[in-house]
C-alpha positions as CSV (number, residue, x, y, z in Angstrom):
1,X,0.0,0.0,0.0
2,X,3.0,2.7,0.9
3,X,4.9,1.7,-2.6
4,X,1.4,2.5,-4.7
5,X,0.9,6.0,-3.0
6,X,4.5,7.2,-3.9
7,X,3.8,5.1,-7.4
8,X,3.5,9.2,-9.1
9,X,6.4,10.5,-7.6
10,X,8.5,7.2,-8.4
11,X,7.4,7.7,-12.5
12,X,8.0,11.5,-12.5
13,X,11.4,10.6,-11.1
14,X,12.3,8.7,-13.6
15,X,10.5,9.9,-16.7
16,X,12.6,13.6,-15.6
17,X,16.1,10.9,-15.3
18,X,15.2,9.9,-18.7
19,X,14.6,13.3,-20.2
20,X,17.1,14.8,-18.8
21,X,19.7,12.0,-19.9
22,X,17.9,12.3,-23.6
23,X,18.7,16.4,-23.7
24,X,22.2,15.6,-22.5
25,X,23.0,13.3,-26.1
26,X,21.3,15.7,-27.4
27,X,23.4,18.8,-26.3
28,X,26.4,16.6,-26.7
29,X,25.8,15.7,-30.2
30,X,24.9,19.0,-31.1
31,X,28.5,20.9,-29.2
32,X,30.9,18.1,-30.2
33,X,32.6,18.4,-33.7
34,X,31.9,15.5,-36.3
35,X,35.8,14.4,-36.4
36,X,35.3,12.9,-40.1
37,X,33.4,16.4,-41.3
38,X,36.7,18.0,-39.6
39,X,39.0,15.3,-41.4
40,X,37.6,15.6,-44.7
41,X,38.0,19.2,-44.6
42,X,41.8,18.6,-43.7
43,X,42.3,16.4,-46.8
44,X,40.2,19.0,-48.8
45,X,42.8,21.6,-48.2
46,X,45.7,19.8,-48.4
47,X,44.7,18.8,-51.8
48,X,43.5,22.2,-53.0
49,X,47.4,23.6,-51.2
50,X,49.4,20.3,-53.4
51,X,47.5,21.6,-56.5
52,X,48.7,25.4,-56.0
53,X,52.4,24.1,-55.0
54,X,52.4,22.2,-57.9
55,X,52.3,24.5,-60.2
56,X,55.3,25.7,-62.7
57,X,54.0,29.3,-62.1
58,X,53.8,31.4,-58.7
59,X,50.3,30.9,-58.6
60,X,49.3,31.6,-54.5
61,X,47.8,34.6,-54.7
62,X,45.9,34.4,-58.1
63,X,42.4,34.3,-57.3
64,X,41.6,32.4,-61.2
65,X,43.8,29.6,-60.2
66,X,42.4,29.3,-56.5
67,X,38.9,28.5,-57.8
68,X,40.3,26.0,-60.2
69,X,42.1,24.3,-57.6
70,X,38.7,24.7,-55.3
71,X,36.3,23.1,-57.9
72,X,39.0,20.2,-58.8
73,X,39.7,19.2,-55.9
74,X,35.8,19.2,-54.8
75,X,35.2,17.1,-58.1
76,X,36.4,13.5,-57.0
77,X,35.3,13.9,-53.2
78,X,31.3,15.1,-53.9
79,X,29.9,11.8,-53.0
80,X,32.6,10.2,-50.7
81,X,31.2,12.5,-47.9
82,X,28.6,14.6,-49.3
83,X,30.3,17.8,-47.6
84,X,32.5,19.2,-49.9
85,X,29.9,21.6,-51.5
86,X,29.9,23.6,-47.9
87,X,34.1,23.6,-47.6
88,X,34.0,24.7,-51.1
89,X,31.2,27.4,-50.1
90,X,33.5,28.7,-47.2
91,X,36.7,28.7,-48.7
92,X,35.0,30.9,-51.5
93,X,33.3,32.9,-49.7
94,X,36.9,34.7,-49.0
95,X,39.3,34.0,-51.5
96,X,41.4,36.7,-50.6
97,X,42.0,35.2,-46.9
98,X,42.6,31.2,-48.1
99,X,45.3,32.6,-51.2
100,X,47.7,31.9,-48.6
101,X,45.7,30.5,-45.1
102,X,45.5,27.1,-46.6
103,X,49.4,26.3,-46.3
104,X,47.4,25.7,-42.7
105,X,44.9,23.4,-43.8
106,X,43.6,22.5,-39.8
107,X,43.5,26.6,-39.2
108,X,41.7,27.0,-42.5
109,X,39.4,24.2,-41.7
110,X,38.9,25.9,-38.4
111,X,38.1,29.5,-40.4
112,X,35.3,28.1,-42.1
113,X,33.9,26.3,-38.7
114,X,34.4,22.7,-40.3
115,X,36.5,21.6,-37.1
């Protein structure tokens, strides 16, 4: 009789355990960095940086050759992760910053909020 009058109390106790435990993944998912979305973006730039060191000419700070080197090096990786639209979207979005920031392809990667 004393365990089914505190019967309430007991579920709302543990429905609020359960909740609260559910928000926490949540929150946790949502605040940790995806370390494959933040490792693709590495290999992203340190293709797009071999393409512009290959080159014969001194091509760093040409802003033509930088969105070749973008769009090529986004052409065999589009359906391996399905991300390399949005790298390619936030390295353009300032050219005149990643002519020379992706010799640092983590910092780079950082700039543009992939890791």
């Amino acid at each position: 009789m004393l365990l089914l009058r505190h019967f309430p109390i007991l579920a709302r106790t543990i429905f609020a355990i359960f909740a609260l435990a559910i928000a926490g993944l949540l929150l946790h998912r949502l605040t940790v960095p995806d370390k494959s979305h933040c490792a693709g973006c590495i290999g992203y730039a340190l293709k797009i940086n071999s393409m512009i060191d290959d080159a014969r000419d001194n091509v760093r700070g040409n802003a033509q050759f930088f969105r070749y080197a973008v769009d090529k090096a986004c052409a065999g990786r589009l359906l391996d992760s399905g991300r390399c639209l949005e790298h390619r979207r936030g390295f353009l979005r300032d050219k005149a910053r990643y002519f020379h920031g992706i010799e640092d392809p983590y910092a780079a990667c950082r700039a543009i909020s992939a890791c």
